[in-house]
C-alpha positions, 0 to 999 in steps of 0.5 A: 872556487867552483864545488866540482874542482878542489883548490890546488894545495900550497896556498896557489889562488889557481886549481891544478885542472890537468892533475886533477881530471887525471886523478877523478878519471883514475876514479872512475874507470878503476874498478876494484876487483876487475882483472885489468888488462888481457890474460895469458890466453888472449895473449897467445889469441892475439899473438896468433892472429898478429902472426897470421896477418903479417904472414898474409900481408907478406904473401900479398907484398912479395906477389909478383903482381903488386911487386910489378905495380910497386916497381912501375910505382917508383919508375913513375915517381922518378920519371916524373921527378925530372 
């Protein structure tokens, strides 16, 4: 039995590694009295921005200069598929 690694409980002779790791990471990433996780604010931050760069990403799919190369694209795969 190593001094890092406790035994498994049940009299088992092999320690449980993966329940074990789980546990010491829970202790050492949780800090007490630290906020975990975004707040109102940075929801409505991130929201904002998520919206933003879909409706950017939108104006640039549906332009007729990459709809025409998405359509010669697919015209090329299924000619090229026979």
């Amino acid at each position: 039995m190593s001094p890092t690694m406790p035994s498994s409980p049940a009299g088992r002779d092999r320690p449980e590694p993966l329940r074990w790791l789980r546990d010491r990471w829970a202790r050492l990433t949780t800090v007490p009295g630290r906020d975990r996780g975004m707040s109102t604010a940075e929801y409505a931050v991130g929201t904002i921005a998520a919206c933003a760069f879909a409706m950017l990403l939108f104006k640039v799919v549906t332009s007729p200069e990459v709809r025409q190369m998405l359509t010669n694209l697919v015209k090329r795969a299924l000619n090229v598929a026979g």
